[in-house]
DSSP file (Angstrom, degrees, kcal/mol; ACC not computed):
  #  RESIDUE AA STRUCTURE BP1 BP2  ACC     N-H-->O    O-->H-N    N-H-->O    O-->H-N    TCO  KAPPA ALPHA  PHI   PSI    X-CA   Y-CA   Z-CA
    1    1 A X    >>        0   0    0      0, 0.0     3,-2.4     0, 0.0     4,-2.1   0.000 360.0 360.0 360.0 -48.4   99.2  -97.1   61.5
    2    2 A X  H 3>  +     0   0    0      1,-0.3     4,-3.7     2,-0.2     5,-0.4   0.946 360.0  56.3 -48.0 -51.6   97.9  -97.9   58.5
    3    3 A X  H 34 S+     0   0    0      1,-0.2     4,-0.4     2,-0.2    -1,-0.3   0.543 108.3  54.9 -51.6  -8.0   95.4 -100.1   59.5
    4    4 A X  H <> S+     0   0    0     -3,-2.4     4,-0.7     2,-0.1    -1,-0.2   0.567 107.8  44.2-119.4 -21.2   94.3  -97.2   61.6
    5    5 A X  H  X S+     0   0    0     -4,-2.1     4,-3.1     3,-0.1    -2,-0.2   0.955 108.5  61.2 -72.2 -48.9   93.9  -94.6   58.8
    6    6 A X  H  X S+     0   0    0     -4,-3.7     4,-2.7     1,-0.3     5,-0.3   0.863 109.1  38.7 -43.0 -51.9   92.1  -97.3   56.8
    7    7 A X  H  > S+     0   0    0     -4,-0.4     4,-2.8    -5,-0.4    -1,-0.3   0.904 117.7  54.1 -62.9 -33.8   89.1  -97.6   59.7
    8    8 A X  H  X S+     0   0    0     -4,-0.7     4,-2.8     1,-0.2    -2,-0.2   0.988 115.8  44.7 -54.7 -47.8   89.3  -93.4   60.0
    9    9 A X  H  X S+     0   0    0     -4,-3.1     4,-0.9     2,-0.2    -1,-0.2   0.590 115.9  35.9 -57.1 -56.0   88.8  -93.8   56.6
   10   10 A X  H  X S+     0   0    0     -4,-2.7     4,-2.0     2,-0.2     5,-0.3   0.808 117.7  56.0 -72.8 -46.1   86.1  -96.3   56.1
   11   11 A X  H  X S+     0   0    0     -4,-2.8     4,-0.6    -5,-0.3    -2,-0.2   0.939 107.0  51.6 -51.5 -58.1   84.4  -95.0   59.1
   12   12 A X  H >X S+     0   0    0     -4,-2.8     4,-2.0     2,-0.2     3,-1.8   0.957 109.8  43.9 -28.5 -76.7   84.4  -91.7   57.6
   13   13 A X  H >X S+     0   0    0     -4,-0.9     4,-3.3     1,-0.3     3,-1.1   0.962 112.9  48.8 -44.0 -74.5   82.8  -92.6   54.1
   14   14 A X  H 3X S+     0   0    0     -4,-2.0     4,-1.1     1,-0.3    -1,-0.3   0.523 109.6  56.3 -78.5   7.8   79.8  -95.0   55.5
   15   15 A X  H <X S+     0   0    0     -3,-1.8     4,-2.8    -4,-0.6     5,-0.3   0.824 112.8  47.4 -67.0 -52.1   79.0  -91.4   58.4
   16   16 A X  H <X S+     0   0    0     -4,-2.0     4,-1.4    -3,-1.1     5,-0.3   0.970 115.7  42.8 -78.2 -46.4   78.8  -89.4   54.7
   17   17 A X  H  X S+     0   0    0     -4,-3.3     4,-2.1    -5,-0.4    -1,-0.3   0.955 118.5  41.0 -66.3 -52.1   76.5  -92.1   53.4
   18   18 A X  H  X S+     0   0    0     -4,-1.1     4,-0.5    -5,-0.2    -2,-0.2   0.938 115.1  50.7 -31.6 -56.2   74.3  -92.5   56.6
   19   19 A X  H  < S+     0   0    0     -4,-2.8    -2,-0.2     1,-0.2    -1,-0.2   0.685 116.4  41.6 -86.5  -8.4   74.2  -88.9   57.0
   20   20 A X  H  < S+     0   0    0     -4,-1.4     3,-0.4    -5,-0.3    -1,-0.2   0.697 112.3  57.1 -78.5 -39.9   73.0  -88.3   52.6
   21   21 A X  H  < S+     0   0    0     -4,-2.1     3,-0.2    -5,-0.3    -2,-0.2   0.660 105.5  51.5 -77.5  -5.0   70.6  -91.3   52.8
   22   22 A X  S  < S+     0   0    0     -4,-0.5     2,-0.4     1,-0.2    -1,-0.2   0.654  99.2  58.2 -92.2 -22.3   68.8  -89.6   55.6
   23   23 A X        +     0   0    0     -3,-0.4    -1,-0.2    -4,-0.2     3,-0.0  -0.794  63.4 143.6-132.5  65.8   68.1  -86.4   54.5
   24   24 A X        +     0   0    0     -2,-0.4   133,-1.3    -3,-0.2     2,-0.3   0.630  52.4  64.3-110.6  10.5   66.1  -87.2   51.4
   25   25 A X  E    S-A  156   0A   0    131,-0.2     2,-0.6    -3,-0.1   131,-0.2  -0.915  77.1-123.4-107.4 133.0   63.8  -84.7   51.5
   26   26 A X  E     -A  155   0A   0    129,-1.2   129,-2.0    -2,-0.3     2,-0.3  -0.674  39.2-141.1 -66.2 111.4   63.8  -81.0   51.2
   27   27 A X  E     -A  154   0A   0     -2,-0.6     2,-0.2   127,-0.2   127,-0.2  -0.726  16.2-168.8 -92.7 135.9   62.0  -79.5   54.5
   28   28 A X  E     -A  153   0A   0    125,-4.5   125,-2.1    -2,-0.3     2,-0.1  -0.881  45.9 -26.4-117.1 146.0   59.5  -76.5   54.9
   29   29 A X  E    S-A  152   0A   0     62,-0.4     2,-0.4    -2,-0.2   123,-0.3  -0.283 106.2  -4.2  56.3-122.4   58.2  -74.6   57.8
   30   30 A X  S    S-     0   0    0    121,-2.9    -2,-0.2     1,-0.1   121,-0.1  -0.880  87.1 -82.2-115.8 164.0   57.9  -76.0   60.9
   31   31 A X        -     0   0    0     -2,-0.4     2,-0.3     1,-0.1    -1,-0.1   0.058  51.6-109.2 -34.4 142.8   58.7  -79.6   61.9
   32   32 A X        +     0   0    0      1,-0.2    -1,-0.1    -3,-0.1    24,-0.1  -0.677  34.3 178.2-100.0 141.5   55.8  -82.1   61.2
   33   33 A X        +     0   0    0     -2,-0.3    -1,-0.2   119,-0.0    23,-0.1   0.860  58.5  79.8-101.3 -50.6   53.8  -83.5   64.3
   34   34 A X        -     0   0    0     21,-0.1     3,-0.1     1,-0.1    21,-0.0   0.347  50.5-179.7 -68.3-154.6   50.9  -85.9   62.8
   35   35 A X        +     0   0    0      1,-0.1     2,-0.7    21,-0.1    -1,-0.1  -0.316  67.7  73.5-161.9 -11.6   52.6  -89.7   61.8
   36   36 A X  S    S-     0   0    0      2,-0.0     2,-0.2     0, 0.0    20,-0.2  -0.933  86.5-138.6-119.0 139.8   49.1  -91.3   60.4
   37   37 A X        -     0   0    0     -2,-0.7     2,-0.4    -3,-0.1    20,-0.2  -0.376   5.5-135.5 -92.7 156.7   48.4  -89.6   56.9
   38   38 A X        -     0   0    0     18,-1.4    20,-0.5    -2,-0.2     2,-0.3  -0.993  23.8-113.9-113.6 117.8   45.0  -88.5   56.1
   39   39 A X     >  -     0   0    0     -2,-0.4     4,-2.3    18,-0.1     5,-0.1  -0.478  14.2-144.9   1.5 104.7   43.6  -89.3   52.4
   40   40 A X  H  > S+     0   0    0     18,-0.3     4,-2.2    -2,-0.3    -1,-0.1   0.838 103.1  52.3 -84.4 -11.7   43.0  -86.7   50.3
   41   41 A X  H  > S+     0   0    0      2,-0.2     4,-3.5     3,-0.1     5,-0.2   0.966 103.0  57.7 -54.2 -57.1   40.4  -88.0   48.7
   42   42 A X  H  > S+     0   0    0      2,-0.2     4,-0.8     3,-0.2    -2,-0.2   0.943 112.2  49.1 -34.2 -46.1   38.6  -88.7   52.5
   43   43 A X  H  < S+     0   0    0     -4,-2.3     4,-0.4     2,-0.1    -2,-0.2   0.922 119.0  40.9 -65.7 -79.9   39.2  -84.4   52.8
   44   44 A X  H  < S+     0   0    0     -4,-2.2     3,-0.3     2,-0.2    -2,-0.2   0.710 114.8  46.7 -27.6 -57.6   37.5  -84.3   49.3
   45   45 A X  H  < S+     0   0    0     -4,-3.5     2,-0.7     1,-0.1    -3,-0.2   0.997 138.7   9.9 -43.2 -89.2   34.6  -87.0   49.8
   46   46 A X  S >< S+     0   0    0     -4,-0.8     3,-3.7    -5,-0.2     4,-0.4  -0.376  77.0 163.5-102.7  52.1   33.6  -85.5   53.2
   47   47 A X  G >  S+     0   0    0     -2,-0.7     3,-1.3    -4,-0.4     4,-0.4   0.800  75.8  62.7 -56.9 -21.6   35.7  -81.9   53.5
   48   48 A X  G 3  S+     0   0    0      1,-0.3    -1,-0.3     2,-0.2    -5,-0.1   0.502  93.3  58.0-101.3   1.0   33.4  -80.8   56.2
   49   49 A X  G <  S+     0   0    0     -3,-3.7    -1,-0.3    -6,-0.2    -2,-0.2   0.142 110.9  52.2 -93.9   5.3   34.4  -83.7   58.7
   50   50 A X  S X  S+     0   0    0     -3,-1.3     3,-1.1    -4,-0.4    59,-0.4   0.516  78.2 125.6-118.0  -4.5   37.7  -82.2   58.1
   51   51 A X  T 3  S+     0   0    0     -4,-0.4     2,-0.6     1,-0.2    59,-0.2  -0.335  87.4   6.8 -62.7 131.0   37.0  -78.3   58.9
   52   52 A X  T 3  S+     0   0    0     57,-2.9    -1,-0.2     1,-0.2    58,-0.1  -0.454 105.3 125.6 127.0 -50.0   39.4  -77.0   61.4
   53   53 A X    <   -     0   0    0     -3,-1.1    56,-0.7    -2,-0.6     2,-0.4   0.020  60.6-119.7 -72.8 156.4   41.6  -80.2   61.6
   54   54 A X  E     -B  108   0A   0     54,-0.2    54,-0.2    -3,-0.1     2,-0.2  -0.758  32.5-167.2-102.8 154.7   44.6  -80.7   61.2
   55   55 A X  E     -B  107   0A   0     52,-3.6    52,-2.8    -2,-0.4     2,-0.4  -0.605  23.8-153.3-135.0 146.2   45.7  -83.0   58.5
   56   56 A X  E     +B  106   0A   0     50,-0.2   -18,-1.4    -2,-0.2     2,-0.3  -0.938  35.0 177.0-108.6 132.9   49.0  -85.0   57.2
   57   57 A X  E     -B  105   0A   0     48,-1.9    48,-1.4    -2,-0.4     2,-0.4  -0.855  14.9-163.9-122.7 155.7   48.4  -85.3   53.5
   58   58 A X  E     +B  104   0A   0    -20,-0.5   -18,-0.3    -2,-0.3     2,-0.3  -0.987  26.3 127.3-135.2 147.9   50.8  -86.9   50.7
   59   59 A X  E     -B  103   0A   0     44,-1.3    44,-2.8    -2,-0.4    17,-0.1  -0.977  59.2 -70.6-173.6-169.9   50.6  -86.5   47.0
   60   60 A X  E     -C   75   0A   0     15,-0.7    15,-0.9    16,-0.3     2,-0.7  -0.378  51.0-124.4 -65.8 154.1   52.0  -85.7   43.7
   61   61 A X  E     -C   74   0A   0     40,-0.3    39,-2.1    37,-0.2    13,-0.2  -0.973  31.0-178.6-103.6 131.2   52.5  -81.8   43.4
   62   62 A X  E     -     0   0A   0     11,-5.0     2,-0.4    -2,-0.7    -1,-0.1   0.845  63.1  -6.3 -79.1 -26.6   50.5  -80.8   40.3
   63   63 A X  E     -C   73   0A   0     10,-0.7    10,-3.3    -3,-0.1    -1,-0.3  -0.990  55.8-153.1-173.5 150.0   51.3  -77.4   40.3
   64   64 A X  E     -C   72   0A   0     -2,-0.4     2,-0.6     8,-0.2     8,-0.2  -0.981  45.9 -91.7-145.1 148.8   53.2  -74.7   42.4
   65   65 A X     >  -     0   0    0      6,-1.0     4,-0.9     1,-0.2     3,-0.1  -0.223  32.3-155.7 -88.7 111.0   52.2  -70.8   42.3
   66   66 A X  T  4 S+     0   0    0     -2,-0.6    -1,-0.2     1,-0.2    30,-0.1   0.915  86.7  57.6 -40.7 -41.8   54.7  -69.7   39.6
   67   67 A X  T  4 S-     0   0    0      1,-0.1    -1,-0.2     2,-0.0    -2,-0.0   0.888 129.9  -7.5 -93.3 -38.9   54.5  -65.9   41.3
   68   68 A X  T  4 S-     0   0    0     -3,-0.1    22,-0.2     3,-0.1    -2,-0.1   0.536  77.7-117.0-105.2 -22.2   55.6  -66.5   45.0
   69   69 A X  S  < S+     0   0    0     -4,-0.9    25,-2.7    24,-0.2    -3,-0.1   0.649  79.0 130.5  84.1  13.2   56.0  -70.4   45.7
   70   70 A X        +     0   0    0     23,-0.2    17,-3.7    -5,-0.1     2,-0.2   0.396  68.0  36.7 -86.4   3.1   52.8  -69.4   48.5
   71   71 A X  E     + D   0  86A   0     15,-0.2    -6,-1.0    -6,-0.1     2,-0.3  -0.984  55.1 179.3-145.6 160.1   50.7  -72.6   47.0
   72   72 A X  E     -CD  64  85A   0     13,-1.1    13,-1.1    -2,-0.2     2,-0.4  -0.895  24.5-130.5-115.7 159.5   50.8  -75.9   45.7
   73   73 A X  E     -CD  63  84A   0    -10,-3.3   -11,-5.0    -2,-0.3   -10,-0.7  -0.836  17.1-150.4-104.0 136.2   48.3  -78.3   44.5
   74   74 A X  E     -CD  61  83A   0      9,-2.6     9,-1.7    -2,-0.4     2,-0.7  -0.844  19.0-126.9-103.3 119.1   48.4  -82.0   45.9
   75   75 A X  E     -CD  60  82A   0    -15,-0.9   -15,-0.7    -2,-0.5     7,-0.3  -0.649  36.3-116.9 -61.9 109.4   47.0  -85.1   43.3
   76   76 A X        -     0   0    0      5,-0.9   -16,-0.3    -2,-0.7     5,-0.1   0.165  17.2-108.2 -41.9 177.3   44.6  -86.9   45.2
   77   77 A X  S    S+     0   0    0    -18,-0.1    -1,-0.1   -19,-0.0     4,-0.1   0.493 106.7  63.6 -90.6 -36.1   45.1  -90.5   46.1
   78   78 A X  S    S-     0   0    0      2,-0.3   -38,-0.1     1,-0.2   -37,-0.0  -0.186 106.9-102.2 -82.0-153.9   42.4  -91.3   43.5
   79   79 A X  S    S+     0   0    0     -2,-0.1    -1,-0.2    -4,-0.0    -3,-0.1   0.748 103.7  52.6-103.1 -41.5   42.9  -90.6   40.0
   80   80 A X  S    S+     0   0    0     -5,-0.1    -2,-0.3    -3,-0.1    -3,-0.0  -0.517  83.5  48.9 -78.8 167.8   40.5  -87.4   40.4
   81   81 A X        -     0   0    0     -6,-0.1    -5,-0.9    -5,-0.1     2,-0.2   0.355  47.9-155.5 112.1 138.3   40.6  -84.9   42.4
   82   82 A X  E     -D   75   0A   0     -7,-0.3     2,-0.4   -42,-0.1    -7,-0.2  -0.865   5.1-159.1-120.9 144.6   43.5  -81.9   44.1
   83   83 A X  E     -D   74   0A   0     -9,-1.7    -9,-2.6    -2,-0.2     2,-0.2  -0.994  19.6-134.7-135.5 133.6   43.4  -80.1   47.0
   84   84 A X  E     -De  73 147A   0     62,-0.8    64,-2.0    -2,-0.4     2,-0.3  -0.666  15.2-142.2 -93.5 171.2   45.6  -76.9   46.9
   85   85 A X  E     -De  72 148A   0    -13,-1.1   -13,-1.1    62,-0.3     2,-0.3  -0.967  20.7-165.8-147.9 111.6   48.1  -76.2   50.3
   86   86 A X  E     +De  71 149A   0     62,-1.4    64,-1.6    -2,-0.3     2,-0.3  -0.873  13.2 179.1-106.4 113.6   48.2  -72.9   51.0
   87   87 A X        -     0   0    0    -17,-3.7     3,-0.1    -2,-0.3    64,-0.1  -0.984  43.5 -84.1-136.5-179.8   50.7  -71.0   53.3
   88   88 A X     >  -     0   0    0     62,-0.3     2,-0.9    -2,-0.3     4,-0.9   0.072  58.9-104.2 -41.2 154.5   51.3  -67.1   54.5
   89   89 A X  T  4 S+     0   0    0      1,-0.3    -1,-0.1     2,-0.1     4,-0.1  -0.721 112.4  31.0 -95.7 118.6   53.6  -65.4   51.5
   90   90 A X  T  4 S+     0   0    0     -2,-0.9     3,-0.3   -22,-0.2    -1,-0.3   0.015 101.0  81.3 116.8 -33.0   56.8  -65.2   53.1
   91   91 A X  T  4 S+     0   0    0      1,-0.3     2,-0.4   -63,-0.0   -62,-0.4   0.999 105.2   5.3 -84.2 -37.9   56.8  -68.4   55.5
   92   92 A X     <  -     0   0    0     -4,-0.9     2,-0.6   -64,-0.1    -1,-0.3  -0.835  67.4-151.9-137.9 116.0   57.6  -71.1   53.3
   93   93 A X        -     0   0    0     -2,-0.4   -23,-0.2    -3,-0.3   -24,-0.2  -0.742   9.6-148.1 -65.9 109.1   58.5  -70.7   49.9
   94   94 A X        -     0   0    0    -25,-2.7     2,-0.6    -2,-0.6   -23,-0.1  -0.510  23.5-131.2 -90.1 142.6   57.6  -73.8   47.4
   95   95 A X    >   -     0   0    0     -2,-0.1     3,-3.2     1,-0.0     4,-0.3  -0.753   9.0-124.1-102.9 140.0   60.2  -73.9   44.7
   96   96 A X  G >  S+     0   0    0     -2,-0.6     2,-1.2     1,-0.3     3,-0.9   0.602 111.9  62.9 -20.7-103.5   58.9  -74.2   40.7
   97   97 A X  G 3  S+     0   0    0      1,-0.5    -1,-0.3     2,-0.1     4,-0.2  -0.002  80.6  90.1-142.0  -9.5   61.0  -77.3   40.2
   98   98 A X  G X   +     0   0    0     -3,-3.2     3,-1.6    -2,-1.2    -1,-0.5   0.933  62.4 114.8 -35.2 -60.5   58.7  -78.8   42.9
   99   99 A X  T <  S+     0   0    0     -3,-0.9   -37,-0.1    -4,-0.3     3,-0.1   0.227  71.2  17.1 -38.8 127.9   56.5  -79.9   40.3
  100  100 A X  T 3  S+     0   0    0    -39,-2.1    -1,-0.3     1,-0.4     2,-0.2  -0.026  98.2 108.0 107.8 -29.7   55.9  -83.4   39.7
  101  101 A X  S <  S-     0   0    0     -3,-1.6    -1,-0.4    -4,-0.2   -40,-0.3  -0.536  74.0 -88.2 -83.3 148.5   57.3  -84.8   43.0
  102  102 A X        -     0   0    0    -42,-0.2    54,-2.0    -2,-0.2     2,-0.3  -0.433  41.7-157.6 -60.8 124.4   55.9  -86.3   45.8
  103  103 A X  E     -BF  59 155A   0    -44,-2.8   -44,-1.3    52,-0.2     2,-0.5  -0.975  17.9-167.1 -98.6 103.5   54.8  -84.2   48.6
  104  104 A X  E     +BF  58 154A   0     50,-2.2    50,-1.1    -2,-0.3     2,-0.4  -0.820  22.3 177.3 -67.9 114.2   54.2  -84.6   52.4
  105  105 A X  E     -BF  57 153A   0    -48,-1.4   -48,-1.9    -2,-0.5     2,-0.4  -0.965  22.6-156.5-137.6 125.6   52.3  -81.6   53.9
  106  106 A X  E     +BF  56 152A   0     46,-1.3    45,-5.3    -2,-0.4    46,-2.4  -0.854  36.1 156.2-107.6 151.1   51.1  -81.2   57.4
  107  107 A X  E     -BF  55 150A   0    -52,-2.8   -52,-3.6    -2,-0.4    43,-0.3  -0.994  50.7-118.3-175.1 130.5   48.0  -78.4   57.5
  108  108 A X  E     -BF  54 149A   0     41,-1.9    41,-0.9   -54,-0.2     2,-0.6  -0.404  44.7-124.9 -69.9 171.4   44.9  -77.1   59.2
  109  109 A X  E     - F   0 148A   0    -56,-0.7   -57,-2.9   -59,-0.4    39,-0.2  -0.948  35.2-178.9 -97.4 131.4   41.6  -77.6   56.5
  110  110 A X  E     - F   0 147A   0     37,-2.2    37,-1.3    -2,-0.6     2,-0.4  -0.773  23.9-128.9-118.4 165.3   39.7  -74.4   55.7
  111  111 A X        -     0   0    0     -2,-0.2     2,-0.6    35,-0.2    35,-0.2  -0.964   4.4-158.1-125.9 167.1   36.9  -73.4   53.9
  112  112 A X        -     0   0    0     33,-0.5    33,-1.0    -2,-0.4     2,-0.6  -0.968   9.7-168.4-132.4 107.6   36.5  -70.3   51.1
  113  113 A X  E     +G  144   0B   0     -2,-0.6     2,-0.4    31,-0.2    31,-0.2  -0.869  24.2 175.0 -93.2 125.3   32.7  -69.5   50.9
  114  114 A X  E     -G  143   0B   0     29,-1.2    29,-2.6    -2,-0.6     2,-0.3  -0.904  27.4-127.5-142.4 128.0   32.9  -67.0   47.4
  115  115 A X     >  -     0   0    0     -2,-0.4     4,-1.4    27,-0.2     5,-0.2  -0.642  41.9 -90.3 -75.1 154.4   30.1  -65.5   45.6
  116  116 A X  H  > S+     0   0    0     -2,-0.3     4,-2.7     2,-0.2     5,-0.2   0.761 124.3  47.8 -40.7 -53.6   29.9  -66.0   42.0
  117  117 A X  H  4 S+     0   0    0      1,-0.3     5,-0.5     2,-0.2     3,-0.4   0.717 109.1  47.6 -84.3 -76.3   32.0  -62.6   41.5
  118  118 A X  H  > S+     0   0    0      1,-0.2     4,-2.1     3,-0.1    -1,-0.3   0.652 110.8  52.4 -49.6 -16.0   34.5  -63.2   43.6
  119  119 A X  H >X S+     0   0    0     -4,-1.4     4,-2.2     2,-0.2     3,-0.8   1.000 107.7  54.6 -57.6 -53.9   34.8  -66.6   42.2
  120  120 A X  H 3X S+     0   0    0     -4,-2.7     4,-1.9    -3,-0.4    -3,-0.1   0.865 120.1  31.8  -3.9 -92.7   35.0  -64.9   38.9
  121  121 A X  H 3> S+     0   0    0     -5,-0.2     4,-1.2     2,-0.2    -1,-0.3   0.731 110.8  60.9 -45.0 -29.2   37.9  -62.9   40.3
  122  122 A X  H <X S+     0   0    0     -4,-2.1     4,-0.6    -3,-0.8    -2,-0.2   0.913 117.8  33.9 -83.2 -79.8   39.3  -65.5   42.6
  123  123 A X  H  X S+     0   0    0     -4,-2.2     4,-0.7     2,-0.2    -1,-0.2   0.611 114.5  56.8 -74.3  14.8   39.9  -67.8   39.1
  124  124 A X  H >X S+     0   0    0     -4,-1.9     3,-1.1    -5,-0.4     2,-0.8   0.958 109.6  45.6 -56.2 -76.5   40.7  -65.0   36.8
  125  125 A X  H 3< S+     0   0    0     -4,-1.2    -2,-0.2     1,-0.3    -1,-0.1  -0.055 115.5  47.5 -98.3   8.0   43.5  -64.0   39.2
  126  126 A X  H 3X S+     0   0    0     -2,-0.8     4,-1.2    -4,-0.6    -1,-0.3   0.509 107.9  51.1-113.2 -44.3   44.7  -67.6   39.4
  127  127 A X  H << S+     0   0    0     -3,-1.1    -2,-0.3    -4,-0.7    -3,-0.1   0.660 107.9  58.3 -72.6  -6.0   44.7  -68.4   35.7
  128  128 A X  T >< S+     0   0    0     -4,-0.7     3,-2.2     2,-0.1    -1,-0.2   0.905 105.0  56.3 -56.5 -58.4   46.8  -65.0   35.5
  129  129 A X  T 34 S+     0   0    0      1,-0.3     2,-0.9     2,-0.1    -2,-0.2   0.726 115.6  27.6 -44.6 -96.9   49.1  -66.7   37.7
  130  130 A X  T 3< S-     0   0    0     -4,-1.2    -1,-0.3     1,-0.1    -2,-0.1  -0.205 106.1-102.7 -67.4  24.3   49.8  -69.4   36.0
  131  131 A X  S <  S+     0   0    0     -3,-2.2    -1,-0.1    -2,-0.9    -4,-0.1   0.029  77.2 133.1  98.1 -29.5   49.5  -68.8   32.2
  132  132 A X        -     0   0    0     -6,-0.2     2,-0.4     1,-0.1    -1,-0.2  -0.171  54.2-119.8-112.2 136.2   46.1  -70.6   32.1
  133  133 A X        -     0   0    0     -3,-0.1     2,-0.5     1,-0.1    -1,-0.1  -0.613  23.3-137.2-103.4 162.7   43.0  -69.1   30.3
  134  134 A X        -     0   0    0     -2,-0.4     2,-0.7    -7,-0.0     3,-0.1  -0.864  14.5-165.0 -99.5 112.8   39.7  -68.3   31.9
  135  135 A X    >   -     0   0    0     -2,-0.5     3,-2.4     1,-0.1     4,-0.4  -0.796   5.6-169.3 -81.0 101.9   36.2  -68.7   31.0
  136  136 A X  G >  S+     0   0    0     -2,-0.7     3,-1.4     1,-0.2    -1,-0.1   0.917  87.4  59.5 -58.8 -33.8   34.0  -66.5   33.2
  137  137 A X  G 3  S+     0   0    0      1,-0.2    -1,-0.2    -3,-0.1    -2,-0.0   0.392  86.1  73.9 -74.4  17.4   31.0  -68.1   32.0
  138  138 A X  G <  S+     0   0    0     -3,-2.4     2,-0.7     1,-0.1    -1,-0.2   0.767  82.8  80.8 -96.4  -7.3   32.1  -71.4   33.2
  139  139 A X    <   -     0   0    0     -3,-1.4     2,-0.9    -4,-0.4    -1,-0.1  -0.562  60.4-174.8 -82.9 119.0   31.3  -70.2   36.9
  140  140 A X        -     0   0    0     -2,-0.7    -3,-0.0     2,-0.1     2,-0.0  -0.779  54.7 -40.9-142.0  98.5   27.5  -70.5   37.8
  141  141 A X  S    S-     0   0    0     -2,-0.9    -1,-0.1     2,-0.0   -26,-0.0   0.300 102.7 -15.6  85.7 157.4   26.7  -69.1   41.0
  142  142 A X        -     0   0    0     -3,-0.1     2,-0.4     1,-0.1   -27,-0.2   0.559  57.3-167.4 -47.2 172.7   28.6  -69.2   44.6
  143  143 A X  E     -G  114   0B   0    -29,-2.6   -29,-1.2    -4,-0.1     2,-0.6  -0.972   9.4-147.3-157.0 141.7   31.3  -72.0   44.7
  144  144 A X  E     -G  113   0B   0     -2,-0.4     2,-0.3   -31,-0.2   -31,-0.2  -0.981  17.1-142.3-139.5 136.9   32.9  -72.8   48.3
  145  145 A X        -     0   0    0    -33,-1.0   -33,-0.5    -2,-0.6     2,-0.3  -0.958  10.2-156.0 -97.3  85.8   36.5  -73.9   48.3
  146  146 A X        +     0   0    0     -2,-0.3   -62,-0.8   -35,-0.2     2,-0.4  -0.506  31.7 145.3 -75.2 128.1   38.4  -76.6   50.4
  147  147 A X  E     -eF  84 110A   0    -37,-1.3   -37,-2.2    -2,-0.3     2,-0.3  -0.984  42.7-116.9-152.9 173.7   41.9  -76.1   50.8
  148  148 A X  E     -eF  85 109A   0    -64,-2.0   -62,-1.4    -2,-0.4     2,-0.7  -0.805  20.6-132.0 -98.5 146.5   44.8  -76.7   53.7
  149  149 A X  E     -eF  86 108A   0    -41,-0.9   -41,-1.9    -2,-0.3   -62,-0.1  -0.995  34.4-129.0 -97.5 114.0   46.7  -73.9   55.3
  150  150 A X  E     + F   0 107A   0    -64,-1.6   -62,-0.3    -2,-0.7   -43,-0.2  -0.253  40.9 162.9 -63.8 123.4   50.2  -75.4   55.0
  151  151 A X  E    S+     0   0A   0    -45,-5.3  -121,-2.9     1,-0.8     2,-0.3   0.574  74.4   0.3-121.0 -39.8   52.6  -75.5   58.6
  152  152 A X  E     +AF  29 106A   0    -46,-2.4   -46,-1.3  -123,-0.3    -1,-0.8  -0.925  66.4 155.6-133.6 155.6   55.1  -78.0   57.3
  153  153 A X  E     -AF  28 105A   0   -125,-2.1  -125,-4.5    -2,-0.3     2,-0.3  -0.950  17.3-156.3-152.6-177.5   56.1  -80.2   54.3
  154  154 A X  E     -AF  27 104A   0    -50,-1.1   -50,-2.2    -2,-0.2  -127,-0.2  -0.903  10.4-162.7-165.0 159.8   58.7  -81.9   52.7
  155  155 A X  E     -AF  26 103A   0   -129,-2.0  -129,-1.2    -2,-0.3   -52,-0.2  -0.668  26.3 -96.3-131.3-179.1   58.9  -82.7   49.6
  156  156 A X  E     -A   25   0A   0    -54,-2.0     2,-0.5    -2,-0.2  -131,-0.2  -0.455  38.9-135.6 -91.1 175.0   61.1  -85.2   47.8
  157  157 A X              0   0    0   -133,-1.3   -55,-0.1    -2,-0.1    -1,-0.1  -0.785 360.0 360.0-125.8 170.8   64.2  -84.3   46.2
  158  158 A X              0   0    0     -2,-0.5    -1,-0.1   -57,-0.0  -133,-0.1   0.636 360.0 360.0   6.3 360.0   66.1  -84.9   43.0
């Protein structure tokens, strides 16, 4: 009888270990489809061989929208370069505490055509968000924007 709690037992423990090591990521939105990952630099380099598509990206998260959790920004694969991940406010929330961890995100690519004032406005109204100050004069002239609309991620956890 013992010998038979002892297997319940062990059997038990290494299910809880399987089933912790499996799940090591936090998941958002809907289940991810792609399996071959995209470069974000390759989106960066050539963004317009990317309009439309849809993309698996990985990266660092640099920064996540302090006011809703509706954005984060992915650190490119080189040493320059982010592409922010965008989703509807309300479908997946990104938590703060995101920051700094590695991120998966599957995502159509879009583009943001903006004329000088709405860039104005567009990165006033982002450096509000996030504490960060703004130079208006540092924008000269229309500025067009690549960015993902976000369906899924997961991001890593603790």
């Amino acid at each position: 009888m013992n010998r038979i709690i002892n297997i319940l037992f062990i059997s038990l423990v290494a299910a809880s270990i399987c089933f912790s090591l499996g799940d090591e990521k936090d998941k958002f939105g809907k289940k991810m489809t792609l399996e071959e990952k995209t470069n974000i630099s390759d989106i960066l380099n050539n963004p317009e061989n990317f309009l439309d598509k849809t993309v698996l990206v990985e990266g660092e998260i640099l920064d996540v929208c302090p006011m809703m959790g509706c954005w984060i920004e992915l650190k490119s694969d080189k040493d320059e370069g982010k592409i922010k991940v965008k989703v509807k406010d309300g479908e997946m929330v990104f938590p703060k505490e995101a920051k700094g961890k590695m991120a998966i995100v599957e995502g159509k690519v879009y583009k943001i055509e903006l004329t000088e004032e709405e860039a104005i406005e567009y990165f006033s109204h982002e450096a509000k968000e996030t504490g960060n100050e703004f130079d208006p004069a540092s924008v000269k002239g229309p500025v067009t924007l690549y960015q993902i609309q976000g369906v899924g991620a997961e991001i890593e956890k603790e």
